[in-house]
ZARO-794933 format. One record per residue (C-alpha): residue in three letters; x, y, z. Coordinates in pm, whole numbers, padded with zeros to 5 digits, always signed. Layout:
AlaXYZ...
This chain:
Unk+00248+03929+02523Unk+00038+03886+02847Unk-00301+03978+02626Unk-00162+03723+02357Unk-00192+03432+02575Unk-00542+03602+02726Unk-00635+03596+02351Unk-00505+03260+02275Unk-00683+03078+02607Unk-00990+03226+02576Unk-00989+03082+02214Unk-00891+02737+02371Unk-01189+02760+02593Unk-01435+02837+02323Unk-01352+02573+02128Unk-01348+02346+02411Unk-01688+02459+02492Unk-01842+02445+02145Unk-01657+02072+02132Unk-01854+01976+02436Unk-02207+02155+02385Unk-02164+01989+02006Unk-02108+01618+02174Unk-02358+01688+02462Unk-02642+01769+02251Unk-02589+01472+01973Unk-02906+01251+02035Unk-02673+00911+01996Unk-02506+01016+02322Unk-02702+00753+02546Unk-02600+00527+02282Unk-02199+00609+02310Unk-02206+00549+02680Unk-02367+00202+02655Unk-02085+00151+02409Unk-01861+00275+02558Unk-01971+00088+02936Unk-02029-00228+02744Unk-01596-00274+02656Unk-01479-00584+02822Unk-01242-00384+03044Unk-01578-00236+03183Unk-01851-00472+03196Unk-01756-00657+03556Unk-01735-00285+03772Unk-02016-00231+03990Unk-02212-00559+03954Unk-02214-00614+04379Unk-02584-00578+04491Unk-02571-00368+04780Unk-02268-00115+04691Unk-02260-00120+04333Unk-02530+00191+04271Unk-02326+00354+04593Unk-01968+00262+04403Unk-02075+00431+04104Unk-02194+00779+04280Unk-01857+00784+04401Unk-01666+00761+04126Unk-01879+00981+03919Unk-01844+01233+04177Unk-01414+01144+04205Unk-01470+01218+03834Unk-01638+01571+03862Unk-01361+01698+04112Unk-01052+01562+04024Unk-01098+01585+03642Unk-01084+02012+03681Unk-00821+02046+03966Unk-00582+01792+03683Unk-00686+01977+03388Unk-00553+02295+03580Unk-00201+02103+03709Unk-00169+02027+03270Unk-00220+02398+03210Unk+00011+02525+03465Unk+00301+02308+03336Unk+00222+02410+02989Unk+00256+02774+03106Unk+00555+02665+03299Unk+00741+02527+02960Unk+00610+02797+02776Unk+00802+03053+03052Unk+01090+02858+03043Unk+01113+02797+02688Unk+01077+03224+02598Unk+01362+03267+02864Unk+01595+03029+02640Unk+01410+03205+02276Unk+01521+03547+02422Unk+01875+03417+02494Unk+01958+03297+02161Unk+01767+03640+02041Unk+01473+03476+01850Unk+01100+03608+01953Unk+00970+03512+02254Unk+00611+03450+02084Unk+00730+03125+01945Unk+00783+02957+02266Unk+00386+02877+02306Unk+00349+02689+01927Unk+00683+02561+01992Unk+00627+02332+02341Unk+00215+02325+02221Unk+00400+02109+01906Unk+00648+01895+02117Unk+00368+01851+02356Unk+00176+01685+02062Unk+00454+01489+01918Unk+00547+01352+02253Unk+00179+01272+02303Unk+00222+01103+01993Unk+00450+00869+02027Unk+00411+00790+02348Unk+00019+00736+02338Unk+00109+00340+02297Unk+00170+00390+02730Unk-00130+00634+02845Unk-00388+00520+02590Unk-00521+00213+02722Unk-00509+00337+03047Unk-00734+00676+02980Unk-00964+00394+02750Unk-01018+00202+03080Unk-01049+00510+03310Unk-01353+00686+03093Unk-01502+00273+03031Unk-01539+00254+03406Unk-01695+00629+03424Unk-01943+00554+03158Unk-02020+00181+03332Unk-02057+00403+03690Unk-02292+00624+03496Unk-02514+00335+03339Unk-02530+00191+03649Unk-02606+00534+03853Unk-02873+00593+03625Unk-03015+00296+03492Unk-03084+00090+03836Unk-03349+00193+04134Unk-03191+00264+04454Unk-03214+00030+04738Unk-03543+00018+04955Unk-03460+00043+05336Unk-03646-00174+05595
């Protein structure tokens, strides 16, 4: 079972990574960022002179560190459910294998119909990352006297 899971992460991770190198290399990314930057719930972050370039930095870099250490809090509950989930399988004598496409598919449909709450919130969260990286990239930084 162990080199099941092995199998079935690695997969995940592939995919992931063929996902991202696919959207990283499109030459319209520049473009989805302005778009993305340009939302209303965006457009007024960062705009002070002196702090805004400084403001942006920091949540770009918030971005970088938090974004891995939550992605790996998600995938230890998932294995958590998953564990719990065989214990009950093995109980009521049914393979233990299905406990992984099982809470993977409740995970999905509770995403689902919940995604009316978390949506809008996650739509705001990557509008102000892409408006800290216009405005990272796109302005000079400030001359000292």
């Amino acid at each position: 079972m162990r080199g099941h899971r092995l199998r079935v992460l690695l997969l995940v991770v592939l995919i992931t990574t063929a996902i991202t190198i696919f959207l990283l290399s499109s030459g319209r990314l520049e473009e989805r960022i302005t778009w993305l930057a340009n939302q209303p719930s965006g457009t007024s972050a960062f705009q002070h002179p002196e702090s805004g370039r400084s403001d942006a930095l920091i949540a770009l870099i918030s971005t970088a560190v938090l974004t891995p250490i939550a992605i790996l809090i998600v995938m230890i509950a998932f294995m958590f459910l998953v564990g719990m989930f065989e214990g009950v399988l093995v109980l009521v004598h049914l393979p233990d294998w299905l406990s992984a496409p099982v809470v993977g598919l409740v995970s999905v449909v509770a995403m689902y119909l919940t995604a009316s709450s978390w949506v809008p919130p996650s739509f705001a969260a990557l509008t102000l990352v892409a408006r800290a990286y216009i405005v990272f990239s796109h302005t000079n930084p400030p001359l000292f006297r």
